[in-house]
C-alpha positions in Angstrom: -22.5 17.2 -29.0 -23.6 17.2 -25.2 -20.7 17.9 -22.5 -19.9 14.7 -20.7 -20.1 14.9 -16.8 -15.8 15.0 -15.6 -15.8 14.3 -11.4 -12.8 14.5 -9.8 -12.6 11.6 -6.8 -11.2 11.8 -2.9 -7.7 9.9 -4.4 -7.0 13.3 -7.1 -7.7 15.3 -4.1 -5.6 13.8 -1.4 -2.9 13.3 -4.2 -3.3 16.9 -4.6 -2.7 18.1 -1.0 0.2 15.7 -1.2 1.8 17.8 -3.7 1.0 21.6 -3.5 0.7 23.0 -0.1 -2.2 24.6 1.3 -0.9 28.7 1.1 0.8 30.0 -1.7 4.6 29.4 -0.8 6.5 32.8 -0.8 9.2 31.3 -3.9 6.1 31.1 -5.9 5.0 27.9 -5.4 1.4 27.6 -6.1 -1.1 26.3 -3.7 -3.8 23.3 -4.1 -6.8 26.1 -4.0 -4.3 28.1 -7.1 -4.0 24.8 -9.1 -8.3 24.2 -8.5 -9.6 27.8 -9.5 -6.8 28.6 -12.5 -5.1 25.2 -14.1 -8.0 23.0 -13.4 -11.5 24.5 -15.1 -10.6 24.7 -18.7 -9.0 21.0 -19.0 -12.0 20.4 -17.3 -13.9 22.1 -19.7 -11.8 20.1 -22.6 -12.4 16.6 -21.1 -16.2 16.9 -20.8 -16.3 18.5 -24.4 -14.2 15.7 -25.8 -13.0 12.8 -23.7 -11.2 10.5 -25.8 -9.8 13.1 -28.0 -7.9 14.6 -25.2 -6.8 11.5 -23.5 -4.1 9.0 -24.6 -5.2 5.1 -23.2 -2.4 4.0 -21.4 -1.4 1.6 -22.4 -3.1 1.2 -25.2 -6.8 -0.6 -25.3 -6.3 0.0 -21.7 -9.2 1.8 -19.4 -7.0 4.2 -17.5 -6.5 7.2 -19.8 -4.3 10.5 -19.7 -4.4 14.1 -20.1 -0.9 15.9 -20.7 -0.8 19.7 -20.6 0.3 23.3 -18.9 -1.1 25.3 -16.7 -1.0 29.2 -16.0 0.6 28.4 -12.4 1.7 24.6 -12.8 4.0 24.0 -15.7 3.1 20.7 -16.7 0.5 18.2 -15.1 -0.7 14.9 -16.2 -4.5 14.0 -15.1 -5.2 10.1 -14.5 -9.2 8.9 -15.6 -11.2 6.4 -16.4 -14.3 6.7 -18.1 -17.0 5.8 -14.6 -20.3 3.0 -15.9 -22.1 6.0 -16.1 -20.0 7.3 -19.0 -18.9 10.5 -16.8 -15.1 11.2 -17.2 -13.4 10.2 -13.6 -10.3 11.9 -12.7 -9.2 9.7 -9.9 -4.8 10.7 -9.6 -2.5 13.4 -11.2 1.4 14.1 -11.2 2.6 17.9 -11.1 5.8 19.0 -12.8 6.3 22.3 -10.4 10.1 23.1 -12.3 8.8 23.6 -15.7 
């Protein structure tokens, strides 16, 4: 089965920025550029692999669709996406759970 394209848009970005700051914090606190080049690339990996296998529709029969997991730095994340009209995977918003 061939990979589907997974983009992340400007809105997952400046959500991101929102919630991780720029520099690691010295408590531990991950940065944006941490959560990018650790958490990110293998649910990336898993949402172009399988798409709909790794999403829940919310709700149901719905078009917005989410990824739950954990993350070596971020405990637990949820990923907001929509499938885009040219069947690429669009992560367009996330939420961070930074006390987990």
């Amino acid at each position: 089965m061939k990979a589907r394209a997974v983009r992340f848009g400007g809105m997952f970005f400046e959500r991101l920025d929102e919630l991780l700051p720029e520099v690691r914090g010295g408590n531990g606190t991950p940065s944006s550029a941490d959560f990018l080049l650790y958490d990110l690339p293998p649910v990336r990996d898993l949402l172009a692999a399988d798409f709909h296998g790794q999403t829940v529709a919310v709700p149901p029969g719905n078009e917005i669709r989410v990824y739950i997991g954990s993350g070596v730095l971020v405990g637990r994340f949820a990923l907001f996406a929509m499938l885009g009209v040219d069947g690429a995977g669009e992560v367009m918003d996330l939420e961070l759970d930074l006390e987990s």
